[in-house]
Each structure stands twice: as structure tokens, then as C-alpha cells.
N, C-alpha and C positions, 0 to 999 in steps of 0.2 A: 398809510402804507398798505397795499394790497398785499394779500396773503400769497406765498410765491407758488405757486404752482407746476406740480408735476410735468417733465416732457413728455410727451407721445412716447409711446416704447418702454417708458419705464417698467412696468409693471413684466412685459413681454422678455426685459431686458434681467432681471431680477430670478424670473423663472428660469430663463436659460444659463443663468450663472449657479444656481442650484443644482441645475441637471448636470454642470461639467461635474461641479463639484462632489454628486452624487455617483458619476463616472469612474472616476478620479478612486475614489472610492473603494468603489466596485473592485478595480484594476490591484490596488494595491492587496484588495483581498484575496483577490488570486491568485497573485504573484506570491505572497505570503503563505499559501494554500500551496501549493504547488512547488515552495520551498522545502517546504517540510515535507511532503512528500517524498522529494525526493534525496533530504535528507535523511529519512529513516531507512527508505530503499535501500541507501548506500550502504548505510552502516546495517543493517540486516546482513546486506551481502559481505560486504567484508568479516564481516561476524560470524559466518559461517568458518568452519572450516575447511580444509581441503583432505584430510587425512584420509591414508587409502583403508576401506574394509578388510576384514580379514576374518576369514571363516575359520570358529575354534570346531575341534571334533566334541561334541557330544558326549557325555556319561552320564549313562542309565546305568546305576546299579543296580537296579530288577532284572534288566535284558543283557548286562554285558556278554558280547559275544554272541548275542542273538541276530539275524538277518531280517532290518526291519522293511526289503524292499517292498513294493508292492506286489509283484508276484510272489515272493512267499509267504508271505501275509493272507495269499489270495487264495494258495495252495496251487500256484499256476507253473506248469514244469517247462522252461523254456525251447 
């Protein structure tokens, strides 16, 4: 009985089923990539808050009551 022998193409056929599946791959890893991305994006942003600022006045016990603008600091008379 003759040893059976390879079709034509196999070997051709073998590589190109490697490359999908190297593809294939690839895809899922950037899909995957690109999950989490925009997973953490999200929740970054929701994670933030929205609360308004609010400027407190200042106390300098050394200065209270002092004028700390820039012109009198400067000695500059307006």
C-alpha cells in the first residue's frame, strides 16, 4: 500500500488558516483593548464630580485688615 500523499496546496492551505487565525486574534485583541479603554474613560468620567466651586475669603492673621492688592503693595496711588 502506497504511502498517501499530500494535495497540492496543502502546506499553502495550512499557512493561510494560521494567518486567519492569527487575525482573528489580533481583532479580538483590540477589541478587548479598546473595551477597557473605554471602560475606565467612562467611569473616570462619571467619577468625577459636578460640584460648583466656591471661593472662601482668606485669613491672614499677620495682615488682617491689611490691602494686599497689587498696587499698594507697589505703593502705587491710583
Amino acid at each position: 500500500m502506497p504511502d498517501p500523499a499530500m494535495p497540492d496546496g496543502f502546506m499553502d492551505g495550512v499557512w493561510m488558516q494560521a494567518g486567519q487565525l492569527e487575525e482573528k486574534a489580533s481583532r479580538r485583541t483590540r477589541l478587548t483593548l479598546f473595551a477597557a479603554m473605554a471602560f475606565v474613560g467612562l467611569g473616570a468620567g462619571f467619577g468625577a464630580t459636578q460640584t460648583p466651586a466656591r471661593a472662601e475669603t482668606a485669613n491672614y492673621r499677620l495682615v488682617e485688615g491689611a490691602d494686599l492688592s497689587p498696587a499698594s503693595l507697589l505703593h502705587v496711588e491710583p
